[in-house]
GUDREN-959324 format. One record per residue: x, y, z of N, C-alpha, C in turn; residue number from 0; residue in one letter. Coordinates in nm, 3 decimals. Each point is the difference from the previous one (the first is absolute). Layout:
<recs>
n_x n_y n_z ca_x ca_y ca_z c_x c_y c_z nr rest
X Y Z X Y Z X Y Z NUM A $
...
</recs>
This chain:
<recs>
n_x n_y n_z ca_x ca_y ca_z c_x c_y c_z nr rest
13.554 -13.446 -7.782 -0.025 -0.121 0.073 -0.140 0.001 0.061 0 X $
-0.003 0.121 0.051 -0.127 0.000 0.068 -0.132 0.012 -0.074 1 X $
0.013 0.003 -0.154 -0.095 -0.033 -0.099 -0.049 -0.112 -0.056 2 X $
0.033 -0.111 0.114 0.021 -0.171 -0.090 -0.133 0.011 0.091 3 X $
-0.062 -0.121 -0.094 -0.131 -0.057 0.103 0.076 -0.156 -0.037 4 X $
-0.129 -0.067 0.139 0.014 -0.130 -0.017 -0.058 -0.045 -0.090 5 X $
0.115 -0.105 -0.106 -0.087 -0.075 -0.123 0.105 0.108 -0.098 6 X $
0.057 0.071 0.005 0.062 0.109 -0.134 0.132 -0.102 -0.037 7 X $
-0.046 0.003 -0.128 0.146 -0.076 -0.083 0.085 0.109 -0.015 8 X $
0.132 -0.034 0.034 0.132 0.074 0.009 0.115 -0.097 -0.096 9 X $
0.090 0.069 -0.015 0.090 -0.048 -0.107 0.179 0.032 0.137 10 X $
0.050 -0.070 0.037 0.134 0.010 0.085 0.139 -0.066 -0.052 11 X $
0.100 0.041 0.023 0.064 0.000 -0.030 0.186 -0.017 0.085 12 X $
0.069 -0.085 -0.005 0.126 -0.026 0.071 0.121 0.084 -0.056 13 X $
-0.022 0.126 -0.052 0.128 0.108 -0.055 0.110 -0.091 -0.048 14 X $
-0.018 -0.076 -0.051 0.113 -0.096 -0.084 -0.079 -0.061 -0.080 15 X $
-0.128 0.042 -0.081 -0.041 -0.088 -0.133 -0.139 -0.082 -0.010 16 X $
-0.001 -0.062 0.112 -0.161 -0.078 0.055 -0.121 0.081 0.022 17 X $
-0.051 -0.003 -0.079 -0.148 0.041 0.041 -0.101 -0.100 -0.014 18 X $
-0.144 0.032 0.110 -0.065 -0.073 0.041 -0.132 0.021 -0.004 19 X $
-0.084 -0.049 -0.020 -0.181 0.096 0.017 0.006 -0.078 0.120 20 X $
-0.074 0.080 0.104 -0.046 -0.025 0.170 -0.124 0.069 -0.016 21 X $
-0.085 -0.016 0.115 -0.117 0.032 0.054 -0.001 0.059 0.147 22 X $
-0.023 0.100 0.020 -0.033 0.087 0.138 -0.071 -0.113 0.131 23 X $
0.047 -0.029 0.077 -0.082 -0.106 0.114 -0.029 0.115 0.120 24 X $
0.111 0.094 0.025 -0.041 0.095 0.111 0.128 0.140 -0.023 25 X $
-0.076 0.118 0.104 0.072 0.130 -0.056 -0.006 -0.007 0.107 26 X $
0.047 0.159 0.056 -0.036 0.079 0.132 0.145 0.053 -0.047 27 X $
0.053 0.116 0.119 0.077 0.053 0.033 0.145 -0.016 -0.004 28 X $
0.007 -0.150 -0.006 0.117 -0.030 0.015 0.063 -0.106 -0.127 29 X $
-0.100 0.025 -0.104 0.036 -0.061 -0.107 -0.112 -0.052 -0.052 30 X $
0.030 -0.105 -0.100 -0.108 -0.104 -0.049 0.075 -0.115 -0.033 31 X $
-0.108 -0.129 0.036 0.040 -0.159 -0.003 -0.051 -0.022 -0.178 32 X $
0.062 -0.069 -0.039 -0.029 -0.082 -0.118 0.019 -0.138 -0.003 33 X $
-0.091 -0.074 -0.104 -0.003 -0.062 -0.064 0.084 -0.020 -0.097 34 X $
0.139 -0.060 -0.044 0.069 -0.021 -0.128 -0.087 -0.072 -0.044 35 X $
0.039 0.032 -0.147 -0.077 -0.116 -0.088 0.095 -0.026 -0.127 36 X $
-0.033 -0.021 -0.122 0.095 -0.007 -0.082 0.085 0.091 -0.089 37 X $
0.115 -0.031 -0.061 0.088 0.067 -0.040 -0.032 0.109 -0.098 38 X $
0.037 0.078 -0.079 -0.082 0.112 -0.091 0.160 0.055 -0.079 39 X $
-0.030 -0.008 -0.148 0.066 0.102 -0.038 0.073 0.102 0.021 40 X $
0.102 0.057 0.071 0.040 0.135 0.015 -0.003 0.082 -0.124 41 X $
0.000 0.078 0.012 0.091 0.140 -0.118 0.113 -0.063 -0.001 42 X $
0.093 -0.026 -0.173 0.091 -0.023 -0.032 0.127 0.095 0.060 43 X $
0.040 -0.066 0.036 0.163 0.098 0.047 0.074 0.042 -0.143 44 X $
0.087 0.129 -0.015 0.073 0.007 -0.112 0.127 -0.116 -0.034 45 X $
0.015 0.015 -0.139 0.098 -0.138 0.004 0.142 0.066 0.049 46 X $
0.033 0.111 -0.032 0.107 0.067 0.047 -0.012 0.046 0.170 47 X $
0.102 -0.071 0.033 -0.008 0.071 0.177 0.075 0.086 0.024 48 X $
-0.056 0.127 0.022 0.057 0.174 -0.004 0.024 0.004 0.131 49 X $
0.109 0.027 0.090 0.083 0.036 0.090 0.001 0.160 -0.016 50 X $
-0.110 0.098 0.095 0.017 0.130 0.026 0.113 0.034 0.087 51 X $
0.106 0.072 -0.011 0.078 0.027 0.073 -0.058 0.165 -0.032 52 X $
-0.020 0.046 0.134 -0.061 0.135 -0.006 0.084 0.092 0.119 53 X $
0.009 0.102 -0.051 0.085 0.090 0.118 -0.121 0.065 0.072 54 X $
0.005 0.011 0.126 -0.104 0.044 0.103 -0.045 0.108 -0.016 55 X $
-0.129 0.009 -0.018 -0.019 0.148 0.003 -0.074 0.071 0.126 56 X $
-0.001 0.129 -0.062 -0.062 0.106 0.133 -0.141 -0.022 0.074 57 X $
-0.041 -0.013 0.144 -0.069 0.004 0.003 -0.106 -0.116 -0.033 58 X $
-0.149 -0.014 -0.044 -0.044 -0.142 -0.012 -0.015 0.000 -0.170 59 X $
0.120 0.062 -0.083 -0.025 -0.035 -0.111 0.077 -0.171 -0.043 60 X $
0.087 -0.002 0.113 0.028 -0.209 -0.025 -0.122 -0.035 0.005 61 X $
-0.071 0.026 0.054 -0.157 -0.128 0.044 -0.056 0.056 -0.163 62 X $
-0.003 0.039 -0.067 -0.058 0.019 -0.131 0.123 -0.102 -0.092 63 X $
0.063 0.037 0.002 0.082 -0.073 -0.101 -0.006 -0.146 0.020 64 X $
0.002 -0.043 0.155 0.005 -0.163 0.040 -0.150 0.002 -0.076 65 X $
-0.124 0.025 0.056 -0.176 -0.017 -0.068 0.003 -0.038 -0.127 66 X $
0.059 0.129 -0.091 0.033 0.005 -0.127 0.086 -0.137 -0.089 67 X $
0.106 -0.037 0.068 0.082 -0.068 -0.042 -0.048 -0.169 0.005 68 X $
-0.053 -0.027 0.128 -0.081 -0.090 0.000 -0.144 -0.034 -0.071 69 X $
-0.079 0.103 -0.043 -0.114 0.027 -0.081 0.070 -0.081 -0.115 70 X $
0.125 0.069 -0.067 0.048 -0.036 -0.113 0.056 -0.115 -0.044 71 X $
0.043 -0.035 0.101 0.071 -0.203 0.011 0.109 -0.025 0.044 72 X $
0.062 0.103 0.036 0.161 -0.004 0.075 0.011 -0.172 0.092 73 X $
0.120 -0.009 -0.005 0.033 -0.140 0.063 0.048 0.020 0.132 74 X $
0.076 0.114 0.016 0.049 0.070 0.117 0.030 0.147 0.013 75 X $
-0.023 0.040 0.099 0.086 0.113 0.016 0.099 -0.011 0.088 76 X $
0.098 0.109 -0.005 0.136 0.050 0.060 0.005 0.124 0.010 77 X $
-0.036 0.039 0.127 0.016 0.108 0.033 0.138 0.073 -0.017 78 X $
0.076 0.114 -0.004 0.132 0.039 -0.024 0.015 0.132 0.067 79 X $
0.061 0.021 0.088 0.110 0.121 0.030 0.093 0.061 -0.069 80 X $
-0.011 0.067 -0.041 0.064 0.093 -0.084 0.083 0.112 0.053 81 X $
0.070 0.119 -0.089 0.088 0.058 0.028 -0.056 0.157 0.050 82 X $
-0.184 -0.007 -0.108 -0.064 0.100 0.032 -0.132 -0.061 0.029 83 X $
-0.016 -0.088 0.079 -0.072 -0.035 0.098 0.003 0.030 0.115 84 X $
-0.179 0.083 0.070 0.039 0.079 0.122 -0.061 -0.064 0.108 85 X $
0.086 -0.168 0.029 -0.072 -0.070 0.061 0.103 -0.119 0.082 86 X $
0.051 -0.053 0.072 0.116 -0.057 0.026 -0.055 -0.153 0.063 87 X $
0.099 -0.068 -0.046 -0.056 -0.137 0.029 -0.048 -0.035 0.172 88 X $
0.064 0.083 0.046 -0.049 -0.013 0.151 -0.098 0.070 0.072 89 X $
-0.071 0.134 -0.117 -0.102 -0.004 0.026 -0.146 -0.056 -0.026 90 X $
0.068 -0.081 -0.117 -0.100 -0.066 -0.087 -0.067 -0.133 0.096 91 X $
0.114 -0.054 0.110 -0.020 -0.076 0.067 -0.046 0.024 0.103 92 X $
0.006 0.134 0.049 -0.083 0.032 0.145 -0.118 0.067 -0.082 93 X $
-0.055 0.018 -0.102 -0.142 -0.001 -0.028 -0.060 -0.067 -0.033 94 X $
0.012 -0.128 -0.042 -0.060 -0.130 -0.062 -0.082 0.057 -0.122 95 X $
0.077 0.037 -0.109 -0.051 0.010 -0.114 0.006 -0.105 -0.068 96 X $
0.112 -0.082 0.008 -0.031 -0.160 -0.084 -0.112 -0.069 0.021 97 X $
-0.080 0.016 0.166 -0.075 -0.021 0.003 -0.135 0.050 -0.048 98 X $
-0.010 0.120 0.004 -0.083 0.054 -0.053 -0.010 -0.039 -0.172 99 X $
0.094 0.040 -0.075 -0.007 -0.097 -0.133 -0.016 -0.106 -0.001 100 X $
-0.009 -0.076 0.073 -0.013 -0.185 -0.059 -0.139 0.022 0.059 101 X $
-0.095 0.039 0.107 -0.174 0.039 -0.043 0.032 0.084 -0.075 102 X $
0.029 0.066 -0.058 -0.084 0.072 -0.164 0.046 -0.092 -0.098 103 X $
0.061 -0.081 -0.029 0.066 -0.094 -0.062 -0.124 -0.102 -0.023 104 X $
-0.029 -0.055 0.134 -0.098 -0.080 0.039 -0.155 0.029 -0.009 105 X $
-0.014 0.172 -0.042 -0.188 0.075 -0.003 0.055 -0.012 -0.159 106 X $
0.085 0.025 -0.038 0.032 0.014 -0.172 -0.027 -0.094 -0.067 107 X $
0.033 -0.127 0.068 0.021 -0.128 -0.085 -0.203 -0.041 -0.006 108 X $
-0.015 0.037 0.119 -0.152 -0.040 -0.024 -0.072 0.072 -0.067 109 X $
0.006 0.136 -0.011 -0.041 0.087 -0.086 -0.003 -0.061 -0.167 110 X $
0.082 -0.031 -0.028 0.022 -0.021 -0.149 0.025 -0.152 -0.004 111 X $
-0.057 -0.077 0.086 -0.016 -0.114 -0.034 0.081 -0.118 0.000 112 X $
0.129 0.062 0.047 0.126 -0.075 -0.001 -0.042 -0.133 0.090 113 X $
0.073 -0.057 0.012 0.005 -0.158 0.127 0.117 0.017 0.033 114 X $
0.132 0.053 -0.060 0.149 0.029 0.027 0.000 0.100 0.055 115 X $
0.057 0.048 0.131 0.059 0.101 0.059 0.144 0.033 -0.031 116 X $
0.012 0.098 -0.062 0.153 -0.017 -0.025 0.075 0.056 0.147 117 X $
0.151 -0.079 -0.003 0.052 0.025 0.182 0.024 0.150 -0.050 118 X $
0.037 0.064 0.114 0.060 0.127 0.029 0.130 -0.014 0.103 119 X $
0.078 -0.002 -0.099 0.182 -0.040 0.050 0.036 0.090 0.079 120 X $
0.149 -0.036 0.107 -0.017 0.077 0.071 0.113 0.130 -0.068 121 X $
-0.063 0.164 0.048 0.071 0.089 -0.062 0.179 0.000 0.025 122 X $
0.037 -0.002 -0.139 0.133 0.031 -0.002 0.086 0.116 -0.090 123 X $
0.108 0.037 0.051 0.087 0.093 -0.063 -0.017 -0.025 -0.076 124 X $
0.021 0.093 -0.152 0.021 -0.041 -0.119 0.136 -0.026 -0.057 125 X $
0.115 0.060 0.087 0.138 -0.089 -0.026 0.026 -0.179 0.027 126 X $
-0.080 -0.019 0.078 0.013 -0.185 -0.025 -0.110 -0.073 -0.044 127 X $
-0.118 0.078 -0.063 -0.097 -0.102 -0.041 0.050 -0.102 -0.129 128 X $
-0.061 -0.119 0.052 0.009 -0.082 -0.077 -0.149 -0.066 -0.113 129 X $
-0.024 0.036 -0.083 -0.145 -0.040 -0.075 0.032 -0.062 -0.130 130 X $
-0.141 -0.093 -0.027 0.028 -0.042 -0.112 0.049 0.026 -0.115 131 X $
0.060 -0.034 -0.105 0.000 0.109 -0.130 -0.088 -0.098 -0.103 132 X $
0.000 0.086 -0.099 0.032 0.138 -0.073 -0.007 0.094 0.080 133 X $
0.076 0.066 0.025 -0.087 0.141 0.126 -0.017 0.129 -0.108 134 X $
-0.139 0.056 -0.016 -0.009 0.137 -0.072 0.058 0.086 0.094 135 X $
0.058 0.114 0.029 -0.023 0.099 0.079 -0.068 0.119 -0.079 136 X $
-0.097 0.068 0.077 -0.048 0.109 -0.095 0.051 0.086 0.090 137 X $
0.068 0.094 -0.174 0.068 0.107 0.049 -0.031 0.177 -0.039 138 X $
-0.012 0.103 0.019 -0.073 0.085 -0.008 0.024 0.045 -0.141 139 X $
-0.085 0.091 -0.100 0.021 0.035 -0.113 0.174 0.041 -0.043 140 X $
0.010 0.074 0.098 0.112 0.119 -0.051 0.156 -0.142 -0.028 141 X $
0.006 -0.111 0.094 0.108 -0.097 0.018 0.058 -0.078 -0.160 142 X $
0.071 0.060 -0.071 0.038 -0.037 -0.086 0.015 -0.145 -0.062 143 X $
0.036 -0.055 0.105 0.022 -0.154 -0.047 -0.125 -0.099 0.004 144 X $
-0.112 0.124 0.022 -0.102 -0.088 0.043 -0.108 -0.041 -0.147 145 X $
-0.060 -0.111 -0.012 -0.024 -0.060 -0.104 -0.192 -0.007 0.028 146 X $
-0.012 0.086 -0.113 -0.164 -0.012 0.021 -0.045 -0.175 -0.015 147 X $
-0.104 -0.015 0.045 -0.023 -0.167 0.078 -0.097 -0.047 -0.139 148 X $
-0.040 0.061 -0.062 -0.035 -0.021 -0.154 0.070 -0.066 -0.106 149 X $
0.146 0.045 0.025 0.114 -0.021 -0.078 0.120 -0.129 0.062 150 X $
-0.130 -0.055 0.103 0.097 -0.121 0.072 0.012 -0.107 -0.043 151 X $
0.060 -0.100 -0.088 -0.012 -0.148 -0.065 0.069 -0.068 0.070 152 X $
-0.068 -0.109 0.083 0.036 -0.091 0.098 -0.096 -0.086 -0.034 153 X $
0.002 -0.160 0.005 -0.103 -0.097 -0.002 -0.053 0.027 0.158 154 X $
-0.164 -0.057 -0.020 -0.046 0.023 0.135 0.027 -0.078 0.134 155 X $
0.048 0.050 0.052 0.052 -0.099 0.135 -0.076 -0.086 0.093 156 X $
0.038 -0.061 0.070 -0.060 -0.082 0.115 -0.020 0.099 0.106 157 X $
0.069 0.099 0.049 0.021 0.124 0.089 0.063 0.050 -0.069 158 X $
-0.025 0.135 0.110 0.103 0.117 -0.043 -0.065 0.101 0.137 159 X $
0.054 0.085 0.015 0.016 0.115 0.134 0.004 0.127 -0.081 160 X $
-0.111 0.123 0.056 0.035 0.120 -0.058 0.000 0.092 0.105 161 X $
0.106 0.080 -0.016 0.088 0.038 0.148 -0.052 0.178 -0.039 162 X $
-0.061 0.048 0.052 -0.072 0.138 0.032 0.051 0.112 0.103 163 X $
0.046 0.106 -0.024 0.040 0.094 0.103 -0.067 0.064 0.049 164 X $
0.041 0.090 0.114 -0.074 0.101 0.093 -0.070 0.101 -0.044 165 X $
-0.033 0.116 0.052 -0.040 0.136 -0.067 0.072 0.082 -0.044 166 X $
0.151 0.004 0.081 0.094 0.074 -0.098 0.105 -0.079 -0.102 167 X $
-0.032 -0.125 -0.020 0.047 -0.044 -0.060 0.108 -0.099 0.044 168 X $
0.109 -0.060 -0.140 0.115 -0.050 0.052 0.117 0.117 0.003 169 X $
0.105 -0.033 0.086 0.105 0.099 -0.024 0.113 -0.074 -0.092 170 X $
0.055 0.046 -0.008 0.121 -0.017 -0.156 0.062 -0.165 0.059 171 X $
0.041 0.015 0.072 0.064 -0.122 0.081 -0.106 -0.122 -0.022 172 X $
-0.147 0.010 0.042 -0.083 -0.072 0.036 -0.026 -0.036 -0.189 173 X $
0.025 0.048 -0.128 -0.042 -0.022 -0.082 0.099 -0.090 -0.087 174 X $
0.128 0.084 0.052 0.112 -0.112 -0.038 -0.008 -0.172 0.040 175 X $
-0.053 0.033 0.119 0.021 -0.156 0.067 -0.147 -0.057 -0.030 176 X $
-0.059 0.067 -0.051 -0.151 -0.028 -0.038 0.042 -0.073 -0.173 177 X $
0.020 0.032 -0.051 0.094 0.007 -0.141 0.054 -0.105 0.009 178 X $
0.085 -0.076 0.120 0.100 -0.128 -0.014 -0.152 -0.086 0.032 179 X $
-0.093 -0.020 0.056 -0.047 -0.079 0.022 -0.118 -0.021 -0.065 180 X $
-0.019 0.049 -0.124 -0.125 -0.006 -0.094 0.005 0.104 -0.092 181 X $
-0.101 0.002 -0.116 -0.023 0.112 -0.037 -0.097 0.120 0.013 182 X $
0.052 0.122 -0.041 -0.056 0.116 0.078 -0.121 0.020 -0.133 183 X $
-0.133 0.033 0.041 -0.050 0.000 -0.092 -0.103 0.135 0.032 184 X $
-0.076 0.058 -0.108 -0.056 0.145 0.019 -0.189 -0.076 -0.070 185 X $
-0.029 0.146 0.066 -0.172 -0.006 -0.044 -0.052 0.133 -0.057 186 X $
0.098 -0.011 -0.060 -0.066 0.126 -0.177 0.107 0.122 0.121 187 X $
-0.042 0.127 -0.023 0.021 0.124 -0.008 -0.071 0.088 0.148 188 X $
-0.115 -0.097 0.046 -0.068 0.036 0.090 0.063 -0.029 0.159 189 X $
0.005 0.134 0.071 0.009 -0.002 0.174 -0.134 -0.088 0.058 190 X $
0.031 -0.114 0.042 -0.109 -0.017 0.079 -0.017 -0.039 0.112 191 X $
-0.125 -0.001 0.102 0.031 0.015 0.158 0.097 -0.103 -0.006 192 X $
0.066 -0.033 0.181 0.047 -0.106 -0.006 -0.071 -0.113 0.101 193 X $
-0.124 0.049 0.003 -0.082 -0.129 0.066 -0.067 -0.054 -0.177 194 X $
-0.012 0.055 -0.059 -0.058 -0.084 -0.149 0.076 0.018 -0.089 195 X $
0.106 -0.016 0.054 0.115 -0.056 -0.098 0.051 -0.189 -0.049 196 X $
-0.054 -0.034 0.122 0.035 -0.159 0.012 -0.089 -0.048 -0.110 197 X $
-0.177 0.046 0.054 -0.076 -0.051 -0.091 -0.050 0.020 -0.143 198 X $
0.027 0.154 -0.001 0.054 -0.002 -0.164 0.118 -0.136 -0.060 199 X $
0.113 0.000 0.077 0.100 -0.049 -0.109 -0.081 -0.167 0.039 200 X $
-0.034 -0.062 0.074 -0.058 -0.139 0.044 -0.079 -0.021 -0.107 201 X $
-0.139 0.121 -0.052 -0.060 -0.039 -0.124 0.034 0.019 -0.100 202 X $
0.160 0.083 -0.013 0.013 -0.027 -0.120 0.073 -0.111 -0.054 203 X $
0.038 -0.068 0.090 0.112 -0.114 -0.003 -0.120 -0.096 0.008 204 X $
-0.074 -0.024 0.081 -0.102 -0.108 -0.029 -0.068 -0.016 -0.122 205 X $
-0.030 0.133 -0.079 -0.035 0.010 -0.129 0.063 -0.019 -0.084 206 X $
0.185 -0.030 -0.006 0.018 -0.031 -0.088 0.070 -0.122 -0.004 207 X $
-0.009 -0.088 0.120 0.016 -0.141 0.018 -0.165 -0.064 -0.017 208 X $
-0.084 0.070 -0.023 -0.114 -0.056 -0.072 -0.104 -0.028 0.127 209 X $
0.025 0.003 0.080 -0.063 -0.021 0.170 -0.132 0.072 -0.014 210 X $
-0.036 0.095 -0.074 -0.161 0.065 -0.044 -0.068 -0.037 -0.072 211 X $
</recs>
């Protein structure tokens, strides 16, 4: 902010789609005044709207996955509590991490150009979430029923939600009921972290709904 001069064309934006070219009129400390001016092109949104349902992770590796996920075109996220999640919804609320994700949500979207902020829902159990379908769930190599995402034939949807687990994973229970509500799908043979797990499977699913 404190790099604008007066007279600098800026490009702004209403996190729902509108963008605008403005002009710098005054800075200081406590912000800067603009000039709107007229409307501008955004970056195309994907035609598919991807619903992250992500299980919380340790530490500030959520604030990577929200950055990440938004970089990529997500429509929303959903945060999730899990069974090996070491994080409880009531502390999630006396730290204001939702808050903290919706600004990185909000430095992300400008980063890469977005005009859409995608929301950041509020965190829930993963026994009553409710999300769009198709729902992928990705499920770890070893899970038998799980269907590499290569080998998926579905026409491409209007939405769909891809539902991501913790660091130790899902537990048997959590995969069954994962199982009734979509399909479980794998990413080759490879362990990988579980903060770049979302965005692996996001580009590969965007790549093959043609979104690249």
């Amino acid at each position: 902010m404190l790099r604008l001069s007066i007279g600098d064309r800026v490009r702004v934006f209403n996190g729902r789609g509108a963008e605008y070219e403005a002009v710098v009129d005054a800075t200081d400390r406590e912000g800067v005044r603009l000039t709107i001016g007229p409307p501008c092109l955004p970056a195309p949104e994907p035609r598919v709207a991807v619903t992250l349902a992500q299980a919380i992770l340790k530490g500030d590796k959520m604030d990577e996955v929200v950055r990440d996920a938004v970089m990529i075109g997500v429509a929303a996220i959903q945060p999730l509590v899990t069974a090996r999640t070491e994080i409880t919804l009531a502390a999630l609320n006396r730290s204001r991490r939702r808050e903290r994700w919706e600004r990185i949500a909000v430095s992300s979207a400008k980063q890469c150009g977005r005009a859409v902020v995608p929301p950041i829902l509020e965190p829930q159990p993963f026994a009553v979430i409710s999300v769009p379908p198709p729902v992928f769930v990705l499920a770890e190599p070893g899970v038998r029923s799980g269907m590499p995402l290569r080998d998926i034939r579905i026409e491409v949807p209007d939405r769909a939600t891809l539902l991501v687990g913790p660091e130790g994973g899902w537990t048997a229970e959590e995969v069954q009921a994962a199982a009734a509500l979509g399909i479980l799908v794998t990413l080759g043979g490879r362990t990988l972290r579980a903060d770049a797990m979302a965005l692996v499977a996001l580009a590969a699913m965007f790549a093959r709904w043609q979104e690249f």
